[in-house]
PAVOKE-165264 format. One line per 4 residues: number of its first residue (from 1); for each residue x, y, z of C-alpha. Coordinates in steps of 0.5 Angstrom, whole numbers. Each point is the difference from the previous one (the first is absolute). Layout:
NUM	X:Y:Z ~ ...
//
This chain:
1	31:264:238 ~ 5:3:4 ~ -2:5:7 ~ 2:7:-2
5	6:1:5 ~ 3:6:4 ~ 6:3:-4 ~ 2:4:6
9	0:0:7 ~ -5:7:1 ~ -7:1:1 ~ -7:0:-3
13	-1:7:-2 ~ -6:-2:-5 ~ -4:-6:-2 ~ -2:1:-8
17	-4:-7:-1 ~ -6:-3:3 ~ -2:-7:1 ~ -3:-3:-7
21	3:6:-4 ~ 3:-3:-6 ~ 7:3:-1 ~ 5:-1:-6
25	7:-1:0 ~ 3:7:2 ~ -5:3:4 ~ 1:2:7
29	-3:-4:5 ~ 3:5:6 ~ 5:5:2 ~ 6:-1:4
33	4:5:3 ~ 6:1:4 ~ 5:5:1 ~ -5:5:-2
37	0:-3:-7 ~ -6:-4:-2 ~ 1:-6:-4 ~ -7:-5:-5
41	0:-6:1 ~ -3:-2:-7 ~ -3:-6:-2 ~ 5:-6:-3
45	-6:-3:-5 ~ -6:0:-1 ~ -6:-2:4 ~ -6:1:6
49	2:3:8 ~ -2:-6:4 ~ 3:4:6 ~ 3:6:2
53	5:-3:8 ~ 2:7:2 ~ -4:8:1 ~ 2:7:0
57	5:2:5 ~ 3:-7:0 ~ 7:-1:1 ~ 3:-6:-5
61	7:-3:-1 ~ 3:-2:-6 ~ -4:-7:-2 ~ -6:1:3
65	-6:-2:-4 ~ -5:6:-1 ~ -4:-3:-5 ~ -3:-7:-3
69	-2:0:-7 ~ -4:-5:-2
//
């Protein structure tokens, strides 16, 4: 299964999911902002959070793997 990548260069403003969460297709993982815009981060399939890579307040480039599901 793919890692949830970065959309955009920004900042974690919030984390939505925990490790062992079970998350559907669509549901928000994180949110990014940028430009004072806050943008989710959703997941693209189904499946279990094995590991979150990054934390609040983290600065994030378009690309960065933010999440492995599982």
């Amino acid at each position: 299964m793919p890692d949830v990548e970065a959309h955009i260069t920004g900042t974690v403003w919030k984390i939505e999911c925990e490790l062992g969460q079970e998350v559907e297709e669509g549901d928000t993982l994180l949110i990014l902002e940028s430009m004072k815009m806050e943008m989710p981060v959703e997941a693209e399939d189904d499946g279990v959070v094995k590991e979150i890579k990054v934390a609040e307040g983290a600065a994030v480039s378009e690309g960065d793997t933010l999440v492995v599901l599982e």
